[in-house]
C-alpha positions as CSV (number, residue, x, y, z in Angstrom):
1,X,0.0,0.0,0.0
2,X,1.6,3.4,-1.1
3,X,2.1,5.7,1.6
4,X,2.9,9.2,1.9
5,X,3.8,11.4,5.0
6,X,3.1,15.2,5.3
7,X,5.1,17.2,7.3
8,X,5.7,21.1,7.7
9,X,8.2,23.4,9.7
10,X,10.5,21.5,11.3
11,X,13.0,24.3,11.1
12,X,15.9,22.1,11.3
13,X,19.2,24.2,12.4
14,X,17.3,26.8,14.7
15,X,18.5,24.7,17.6
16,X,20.6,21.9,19.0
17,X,17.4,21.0,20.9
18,X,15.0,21.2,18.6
19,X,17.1,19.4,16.3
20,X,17.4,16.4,18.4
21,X,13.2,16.0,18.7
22,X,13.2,16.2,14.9
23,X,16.0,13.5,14.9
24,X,14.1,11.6,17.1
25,X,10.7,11.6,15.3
26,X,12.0,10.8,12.1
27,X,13.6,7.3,14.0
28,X,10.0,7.0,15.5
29,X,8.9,6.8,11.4
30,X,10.6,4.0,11.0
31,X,7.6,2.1,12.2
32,X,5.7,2.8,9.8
33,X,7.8,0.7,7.4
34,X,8.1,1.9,3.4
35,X,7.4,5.3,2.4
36,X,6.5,6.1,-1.2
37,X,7.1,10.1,-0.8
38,X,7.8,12.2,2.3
39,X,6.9,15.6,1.8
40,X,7.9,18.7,3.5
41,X,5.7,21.8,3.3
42,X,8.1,24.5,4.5
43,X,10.3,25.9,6.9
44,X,12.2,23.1,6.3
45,X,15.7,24.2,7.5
46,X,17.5,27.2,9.2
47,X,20.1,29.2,6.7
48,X,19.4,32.5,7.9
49,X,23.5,32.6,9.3
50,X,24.8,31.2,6.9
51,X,26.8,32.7,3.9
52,X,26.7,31.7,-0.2
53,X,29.4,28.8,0.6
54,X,27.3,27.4,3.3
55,X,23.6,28.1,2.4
56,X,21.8,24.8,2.7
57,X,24.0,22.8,4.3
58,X,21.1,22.3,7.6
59,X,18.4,20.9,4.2
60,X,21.1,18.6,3.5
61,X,21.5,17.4,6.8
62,X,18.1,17.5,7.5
63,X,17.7,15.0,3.9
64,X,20.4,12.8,4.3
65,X,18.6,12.0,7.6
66,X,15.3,11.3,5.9
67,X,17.0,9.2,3.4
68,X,17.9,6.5,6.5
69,X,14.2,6.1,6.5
70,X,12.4,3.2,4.1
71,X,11.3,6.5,1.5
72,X,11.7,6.6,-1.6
73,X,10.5,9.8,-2.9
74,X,11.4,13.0,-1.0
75,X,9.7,16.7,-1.9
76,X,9.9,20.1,-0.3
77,X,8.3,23.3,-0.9
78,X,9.8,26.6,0.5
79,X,8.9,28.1,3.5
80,X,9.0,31.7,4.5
81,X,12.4,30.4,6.5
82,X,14.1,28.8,4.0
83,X,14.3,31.9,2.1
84,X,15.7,34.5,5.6
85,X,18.7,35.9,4.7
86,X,21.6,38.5,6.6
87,X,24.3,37.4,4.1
88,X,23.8,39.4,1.3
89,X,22.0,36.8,-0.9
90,X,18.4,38.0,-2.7
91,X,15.8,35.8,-1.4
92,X,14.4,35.6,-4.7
93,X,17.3,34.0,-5.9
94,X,17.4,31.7,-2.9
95,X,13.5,30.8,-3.9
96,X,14.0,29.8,-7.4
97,X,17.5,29.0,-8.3
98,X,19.6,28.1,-4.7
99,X,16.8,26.0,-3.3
100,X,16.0,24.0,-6.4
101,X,20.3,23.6,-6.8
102,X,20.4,21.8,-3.0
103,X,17.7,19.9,-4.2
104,X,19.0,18.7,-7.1
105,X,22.4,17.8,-5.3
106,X,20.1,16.0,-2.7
107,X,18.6,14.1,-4.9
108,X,15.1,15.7,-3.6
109,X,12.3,17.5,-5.2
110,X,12.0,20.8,-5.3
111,X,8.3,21.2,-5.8
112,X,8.7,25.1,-6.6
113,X,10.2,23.8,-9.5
114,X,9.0,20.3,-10.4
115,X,5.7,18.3,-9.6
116,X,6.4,15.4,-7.7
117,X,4.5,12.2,-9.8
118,X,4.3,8.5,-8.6
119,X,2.3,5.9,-9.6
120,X,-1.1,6.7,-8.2
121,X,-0.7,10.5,-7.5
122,X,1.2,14.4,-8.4
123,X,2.5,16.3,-5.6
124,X,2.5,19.8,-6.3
125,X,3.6,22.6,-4.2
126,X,4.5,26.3,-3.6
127,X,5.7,28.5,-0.3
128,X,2.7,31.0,-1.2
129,X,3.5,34.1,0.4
130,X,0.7,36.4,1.0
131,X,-0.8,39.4,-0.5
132,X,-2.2,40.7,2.7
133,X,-6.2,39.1,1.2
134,X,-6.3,37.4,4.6
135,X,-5.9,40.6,6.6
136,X,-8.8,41.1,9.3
137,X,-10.6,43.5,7.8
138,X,-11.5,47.2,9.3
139,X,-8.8,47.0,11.8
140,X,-7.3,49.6,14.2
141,X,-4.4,49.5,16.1
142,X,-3.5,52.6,18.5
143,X,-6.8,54.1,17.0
144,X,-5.5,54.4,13.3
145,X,-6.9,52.0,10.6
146,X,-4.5,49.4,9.3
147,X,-3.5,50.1,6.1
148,X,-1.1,48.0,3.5
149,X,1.5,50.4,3.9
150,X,1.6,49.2,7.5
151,X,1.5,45.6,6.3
152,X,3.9,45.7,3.6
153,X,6.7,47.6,6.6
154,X,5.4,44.3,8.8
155,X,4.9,47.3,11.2
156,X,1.8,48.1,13.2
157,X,0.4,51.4,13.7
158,X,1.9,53.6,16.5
159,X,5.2,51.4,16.5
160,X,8.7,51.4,15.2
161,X,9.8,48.3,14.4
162,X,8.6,45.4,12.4
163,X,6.4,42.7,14.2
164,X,7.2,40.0,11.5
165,X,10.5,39.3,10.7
166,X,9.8,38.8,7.0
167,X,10.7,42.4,7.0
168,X,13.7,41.9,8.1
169,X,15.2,39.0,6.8
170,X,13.5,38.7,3.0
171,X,15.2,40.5,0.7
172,X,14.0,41.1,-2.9
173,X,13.1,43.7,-5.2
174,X,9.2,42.2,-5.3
175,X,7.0,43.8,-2.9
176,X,4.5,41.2,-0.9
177,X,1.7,41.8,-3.9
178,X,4.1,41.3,-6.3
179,X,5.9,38.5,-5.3
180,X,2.8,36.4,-4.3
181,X,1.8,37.0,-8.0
182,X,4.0,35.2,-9.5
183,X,4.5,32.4,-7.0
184,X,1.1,31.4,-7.1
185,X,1.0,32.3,-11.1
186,X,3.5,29.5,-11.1
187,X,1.7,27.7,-9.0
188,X,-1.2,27.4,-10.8
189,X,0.3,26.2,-14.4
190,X,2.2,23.5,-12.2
191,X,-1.5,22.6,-10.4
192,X,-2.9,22.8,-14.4
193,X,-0.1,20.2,-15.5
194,X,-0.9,17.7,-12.6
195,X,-4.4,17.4,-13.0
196,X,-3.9,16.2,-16.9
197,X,-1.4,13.9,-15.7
198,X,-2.9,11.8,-12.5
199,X,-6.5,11.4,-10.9
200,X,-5.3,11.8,-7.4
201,X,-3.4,15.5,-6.5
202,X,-1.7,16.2,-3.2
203,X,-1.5,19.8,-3.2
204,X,1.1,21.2,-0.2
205,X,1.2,24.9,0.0
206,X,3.4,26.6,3.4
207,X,1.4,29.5,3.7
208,X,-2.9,28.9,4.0
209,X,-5.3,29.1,1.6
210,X,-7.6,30.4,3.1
211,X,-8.3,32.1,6.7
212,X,-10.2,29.2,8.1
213,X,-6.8,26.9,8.2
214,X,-4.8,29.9,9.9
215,X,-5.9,27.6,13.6
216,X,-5.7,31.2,15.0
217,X,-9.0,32.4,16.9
218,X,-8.0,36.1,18.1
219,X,-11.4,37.8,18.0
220,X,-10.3,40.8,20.6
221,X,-6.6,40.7,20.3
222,X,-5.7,43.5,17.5
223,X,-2.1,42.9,17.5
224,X,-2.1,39.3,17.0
225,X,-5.1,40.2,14.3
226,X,-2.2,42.1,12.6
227,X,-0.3,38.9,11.6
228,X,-3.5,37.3,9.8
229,X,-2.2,39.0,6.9
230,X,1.1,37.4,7.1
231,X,-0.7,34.0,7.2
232,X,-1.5,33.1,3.5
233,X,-3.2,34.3,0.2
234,X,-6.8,33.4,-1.1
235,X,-5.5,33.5,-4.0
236,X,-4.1,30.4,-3.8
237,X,-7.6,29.0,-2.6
238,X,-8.9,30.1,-5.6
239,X,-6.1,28.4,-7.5
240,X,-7.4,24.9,-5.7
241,X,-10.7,25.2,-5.5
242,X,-10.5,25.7,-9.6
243,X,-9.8,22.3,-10.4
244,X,-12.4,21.2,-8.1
245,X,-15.1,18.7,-9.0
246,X,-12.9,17.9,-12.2
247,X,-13.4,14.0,-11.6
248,X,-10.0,14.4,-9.6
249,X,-9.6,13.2,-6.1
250,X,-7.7,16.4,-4.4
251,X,-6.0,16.9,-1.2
252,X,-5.4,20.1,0.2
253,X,-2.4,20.4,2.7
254,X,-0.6,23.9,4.5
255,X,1.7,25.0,7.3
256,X,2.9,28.1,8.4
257,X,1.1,28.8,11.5
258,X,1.8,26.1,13.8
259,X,-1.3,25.2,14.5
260,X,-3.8,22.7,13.4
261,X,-6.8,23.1,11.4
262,X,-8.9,21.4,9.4
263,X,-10.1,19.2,7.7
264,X,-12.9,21.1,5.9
265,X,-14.5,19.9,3.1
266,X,-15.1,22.9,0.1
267,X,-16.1,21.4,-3.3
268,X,-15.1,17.8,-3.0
269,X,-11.4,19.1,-1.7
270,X,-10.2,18.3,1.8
271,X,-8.2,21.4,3.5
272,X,-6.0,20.5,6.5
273,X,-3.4,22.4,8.4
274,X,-0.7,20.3,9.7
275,X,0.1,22.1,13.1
276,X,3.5,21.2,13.1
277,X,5.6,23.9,15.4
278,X,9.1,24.2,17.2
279,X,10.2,21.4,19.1
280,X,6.7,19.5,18.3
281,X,6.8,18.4,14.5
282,X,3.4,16.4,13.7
283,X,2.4,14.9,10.6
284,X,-0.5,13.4,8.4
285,X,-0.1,9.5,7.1
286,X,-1.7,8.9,3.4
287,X,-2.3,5.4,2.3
288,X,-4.0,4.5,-0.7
C-alpha cells in the first residue's frame, strides 16, 4: 500500500534541541515501514547565518537523515524560513534558483520547480507568500486603521519596528503583492499540469489558503489580528478550488502557522493544516 507522509516546519538548524526532537521523530517513522514520498511543506531548514558557501548545508543534513528512512521519494516546498537571509544573498534568488540547486544535489524534489509524480498521485507545491487578502478587515491599532503600507513595513500602527521578521530577513526587489503574483501564477500552471497527468493531487502549500486553516482564533486581540495577513493568500484558494469537482480526487495540505486546522471539506477538496511547530513536529499519514 503506497504511503505518503506530510510534514511542515520542522526548522531544522534553529537549535541543537530542537534538532534532536526532529531527529528523534524521524527514527520513530521508521515504524511505519516503506514510504513512497515524504513531503515537507516549508520551513524546512535554518540558513538565515549562513553565507553563499554554506547556504543549505542544515536541508542537507536534515535530507540525508530522511533518506535513513524506508522512502523513496522526497519533496519540499519553501517556507517563508528557508528563504531569511543577513548574508547578502536576494531571497528571490534563494527561492528559485539556490533552493532547487540543494535539491537537485540531494537528490530531492523541489516542488517550486518540479511536480512530484508517482504511480497513483502528483505532488504539487509552492511556499505561497501572501498578499495581505487574509488581513482582518477594518482593523485599528493605536486608533488608526491598518493600512497596506503598514503591512507591507510588517509594522503596526503607533510602533517602530517590524512585528514580523519577514521584514527583516526577505530580501527582494518584489513587494509582498508582487511577489505572491508570480508564485502562485506558477503555481497554478504546475496545479494545471498535474491534474492532466494523475487522478489523485496532493496539493502542499506553506502559507494557507484560506483564513479558516490559519488555527488562530483572536477575535479581541488587535495585535495578534495584525499577523492574519502574514498567514497566507486566497489567491491560492482560488487556485485549488478551480480544479475542483474535475473528476479528480484532491488533497489540500498547509503549514505556516503552527497550528492545526482542518479538515474542511469545500467542493469535494479536503483542506487540513498540519500544526506542526518548534520542538513539536506532527504529521498526516496517506495510504491508498
Amino acid at each position: 500500500m503506497a504511503k505518503t507522509i506530510i510534514t511542515a516546519d520542522l526548522h531544522f538548524g534553529i537549535h541543537e534541541q530542537y534538532d534532536e526532537i526532529v531527529e528523534s521523530f524521524l527514527q520513530n517513522l521508521q515504524s511505519l515501514g516503506e514510504i513512497d514520498s515524504f513531503v515537507i511543506i516549508g520551513d524546512v531548514a535554518e540558513s538565515l547565518e549562513l553565507d553563499s558557501r554554506h547556504f543549505g548545508n542544515n536541508h542537507k543534513k536534515l535530507f540525508k537523515l530522511i533518506q535513513q528512512l524506508p522512502v523513496e521519494n522526497i519533496a519540499f516546498c519553501a517556507g517563508n524560513h528557508d528563504i531569511w537571509t543577513n548574508r547578502g544573498l536576494d531571497s528571490w534568488e534563494i527561492l528559485t534558483e539556490r533552493l532547487k540547486a540543494l535539491a537537485d544535489d540531494s537528490g530531492v524534489t523541489y516542488l517550486e520547480a518540479n511536480n512530484l509524480y508517482t504511480e497513483e498521485a502528483a505532488i504539487v507545491g509552492t511556499m505561497g507568500h501572501y498578499d495581505y487578502s487574509l488581513a482582518t478587515k477594518g482593523l485599528e491599532i493605536n486608533g488608526i486603521k491598518v493600512n497596506d503600507d503598514h503591512y507591507e513595513t510588517k509594522t503596526p500602527p503607533g510602533y517602530e519596528t517590524p512585528l514580523w521578521n519577514d521584514a527583516l530577513y526577505i530580501h527582494w526587489s518584489y513587494g509582498d503583492k508582487g511577489a505572491c503574483e508570480k508564485i502562485c501564477s506558477a503555481f497554478d500552471k504546475r496545479l494545471d499540469e498535474a491534474m492532466k497527468k494523475r487522478d489523485r493531487i496532493i496539493v502542499a502549500t506553506h502559507t494557507v489558503p484560506m483564513l479558516e486553516m490559519n488555527g488562530h482564533q483572536y477575535k479581541e486581540k488587535p495585535m495578534s489580528n495584525f499577523l492574519n495577513a502574514f498567514s497566507g493568500t486566497a489567491r491560492l484558494g482560488e487556485i485549488i478550488l478551480s480544479h475542483a469537482n474535475k473528476g479528480k480526487a484532491i488533497k489540500a495540505f498547509s503549514g505556516h502557522t503552527h497550528l492545526a486546522a482542518g479538515p474542511i471539506l469545500i467542493n469535494d477538496v479536503e483542506f487540513h493544516n498540519i500544526g506542526s511547530d518548534y520542538g513539536t513536529p506532527k504529521f498526516i499519514v496517506l495510504e491508498r
